[in-house]
C-alpha positions in Angstrom: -67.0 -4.0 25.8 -63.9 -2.2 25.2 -64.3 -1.2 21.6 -65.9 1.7 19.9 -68.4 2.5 17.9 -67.6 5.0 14.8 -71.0 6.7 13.3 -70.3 8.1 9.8 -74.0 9.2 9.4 -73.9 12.6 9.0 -76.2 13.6 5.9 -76.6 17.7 5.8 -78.0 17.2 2.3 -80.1 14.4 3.0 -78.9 12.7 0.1 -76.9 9.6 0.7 -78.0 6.1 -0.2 -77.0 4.7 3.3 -74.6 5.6 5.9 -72.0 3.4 8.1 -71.0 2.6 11.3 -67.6 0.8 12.1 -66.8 -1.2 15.7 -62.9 -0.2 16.5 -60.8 -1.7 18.9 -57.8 0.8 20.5 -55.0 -0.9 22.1 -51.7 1.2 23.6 -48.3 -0.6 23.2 -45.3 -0.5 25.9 -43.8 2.5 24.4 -47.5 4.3 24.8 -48.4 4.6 21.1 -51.8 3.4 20.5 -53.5 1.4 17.2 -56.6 1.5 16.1 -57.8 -1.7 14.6 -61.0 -2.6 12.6 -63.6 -4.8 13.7 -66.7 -4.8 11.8 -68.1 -2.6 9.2 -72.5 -2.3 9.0 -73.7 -0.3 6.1 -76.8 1.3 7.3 -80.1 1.8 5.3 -82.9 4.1 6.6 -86.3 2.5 6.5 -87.9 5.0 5.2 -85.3 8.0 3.7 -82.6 9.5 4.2 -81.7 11.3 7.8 -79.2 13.6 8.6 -78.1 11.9 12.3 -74.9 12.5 15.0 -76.8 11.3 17.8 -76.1 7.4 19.1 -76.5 5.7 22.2 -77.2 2.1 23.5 -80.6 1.8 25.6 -81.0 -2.1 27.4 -78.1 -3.2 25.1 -79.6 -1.8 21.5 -77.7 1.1 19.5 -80.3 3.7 18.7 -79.9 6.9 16.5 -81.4 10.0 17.1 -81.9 11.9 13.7 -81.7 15.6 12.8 -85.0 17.3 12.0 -83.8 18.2 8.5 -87.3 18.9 6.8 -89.1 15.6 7.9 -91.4 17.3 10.4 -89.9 14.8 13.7 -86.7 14.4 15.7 -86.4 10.4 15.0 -85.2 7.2 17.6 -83.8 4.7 15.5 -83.1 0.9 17.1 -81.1 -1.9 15.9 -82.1 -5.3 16.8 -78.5 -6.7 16.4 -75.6 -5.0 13.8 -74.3 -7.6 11.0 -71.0 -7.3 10.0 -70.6 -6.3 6.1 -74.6 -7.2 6.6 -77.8 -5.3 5.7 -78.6 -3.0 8.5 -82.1 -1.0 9.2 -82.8 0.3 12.5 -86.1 0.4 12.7 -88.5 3.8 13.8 -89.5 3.3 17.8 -90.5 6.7 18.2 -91.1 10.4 17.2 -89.6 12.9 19.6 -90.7 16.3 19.9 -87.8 18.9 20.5 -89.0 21.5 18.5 -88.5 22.8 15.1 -85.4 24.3 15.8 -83.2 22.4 17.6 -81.2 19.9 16.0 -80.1 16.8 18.5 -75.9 16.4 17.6 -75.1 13.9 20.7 -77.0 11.4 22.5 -76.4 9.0 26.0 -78.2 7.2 28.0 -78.0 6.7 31.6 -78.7 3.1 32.7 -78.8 3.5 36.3 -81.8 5.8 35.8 -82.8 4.5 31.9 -83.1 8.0 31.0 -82.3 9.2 27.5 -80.5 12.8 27.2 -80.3 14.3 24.2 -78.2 17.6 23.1 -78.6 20.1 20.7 -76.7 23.8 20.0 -78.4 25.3 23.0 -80.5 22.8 24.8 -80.1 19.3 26.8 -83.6 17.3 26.8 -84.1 14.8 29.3 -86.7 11.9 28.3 -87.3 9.2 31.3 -87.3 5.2 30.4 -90.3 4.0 29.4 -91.8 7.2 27.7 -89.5 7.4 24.9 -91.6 9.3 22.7 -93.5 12.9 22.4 -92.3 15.8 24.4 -89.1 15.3 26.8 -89.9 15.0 30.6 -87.4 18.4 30.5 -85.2 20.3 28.6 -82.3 23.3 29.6 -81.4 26.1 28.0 -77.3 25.8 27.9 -75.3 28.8 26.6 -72.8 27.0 25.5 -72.3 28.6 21.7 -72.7 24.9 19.6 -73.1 21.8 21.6 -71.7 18.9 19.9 -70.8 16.3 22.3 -72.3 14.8 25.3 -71.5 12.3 27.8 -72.7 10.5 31.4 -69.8 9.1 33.3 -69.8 8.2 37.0 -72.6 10.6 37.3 -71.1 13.5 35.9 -72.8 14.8 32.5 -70.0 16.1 30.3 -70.6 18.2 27.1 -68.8 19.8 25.0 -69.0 22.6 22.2 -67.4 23.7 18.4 -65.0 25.7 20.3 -63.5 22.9 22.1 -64.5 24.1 25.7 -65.4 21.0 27.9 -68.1 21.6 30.8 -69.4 18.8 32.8 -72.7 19.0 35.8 -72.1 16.6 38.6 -75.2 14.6 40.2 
C-alpha cells in the first residue's frame, strides 16, 4: 500500500542477535509538513546466523532480503511468508546467488511486469529472470558509478544512486 518498509539490518560485524524491520506510514498536513507514524515493528532472526543485509524487495507479494557476502561463501535470498507484528520473524533461505566474491549487493527491486530480480552492488547491477532465482544472474553491468547504494524500478525507468549523492536513472 501506501506505507513503508524501514530495514535496520545492516550487520558489518556480523554480530547482532537479530535485526528489525519497521512498517511506516507518512502523511503531509495542509501546511505541507509531513509525519511519520509507526505501524508495526518485526524483530528479525536469521535461520541460520547472522547476515550483514541492505538489500529488500517484494517478489509475488513476499519481502525477501538479499544478504552481503560477509565471509559465508554465498550472496543469500531470504523470504518471509507473512511479517508479525512485535512477532517472531525468520525468513527463510530460497536460494544461493552467485555474484562473485567481491561484490556486495547494497539495494534490491523487483520488476513485476517482467518478475525479474535486479540486484546492485558498488560497481555492478545483476539481472536474475523469475523463475531462476538462484546460481549465476541471467546478466550483470559494470556501472562506474563510485559506490552504488540505492536502486529503484519506477514506470520503467531503473534509478540508482551512489555515496556521493549523484542520482542516474536508464529508461526501458
Amino acid at each position: 500500500g501506501d506505507d513503508l518498509l524501514c530495514c535496520d539490518t545492516g550487520d558489518s560485524a556480523r554480530k547482532r542477535e537479530s535485526v528489525t524491520l519497521y512498517r511506516v506510514h507518512y502523511s503531509a498536513d495542509s501546511d505541507g509538513k509531513g509525519a511519520l507514524k509507526l505501524l508495526a515493528t518485526y524483530p528479525v532472526t536469521w535461520p541460520d546466523e547472522p547476515h550483514d543485509c541492505e538489500a529488500a524487495a517484494v517478489i509475488d507479494g513476499k519481502l525477501h532480503l538479499v544478504t552481503k557476502q560477509r565471509g559465508e561463501g554465498f550472496t543469500g535470498l531470504y523470504r518471509f511468508a507473512e511479517l508479525k507484528d512485535g512477532g517472531k520473524n525468520v525468513p527463510e533461505l530460497v536460494s544461493k546467488l552467485n555474484v562473485g566474491t567481491a561484490p556486495v549487493i547494497t539495494a534490491a527491486d523487483s520488476d513485476a511486469t517482467a518478475g525479474n530480480l535486479l540486484l546492485l552492488s558498488y560497481t555492478r547491477i545483476f539481472v536474475y529472470p523469475k523463475g531462476k532465482l538462484e546460481g549465476d544472474p541471467a546478466w550483470s553491468t559494470l556501472i562506474e558509478a563510485d559506490q552504488c547504494e540505492a536502486l529503484c524500478l519506477n514506470a520503467g525507468t531503473l534509478f540508482f544512486t551512489n555515496e556521493q549523492r549523484d542520482v542516474y536513472w536508464v529508461h526501458d
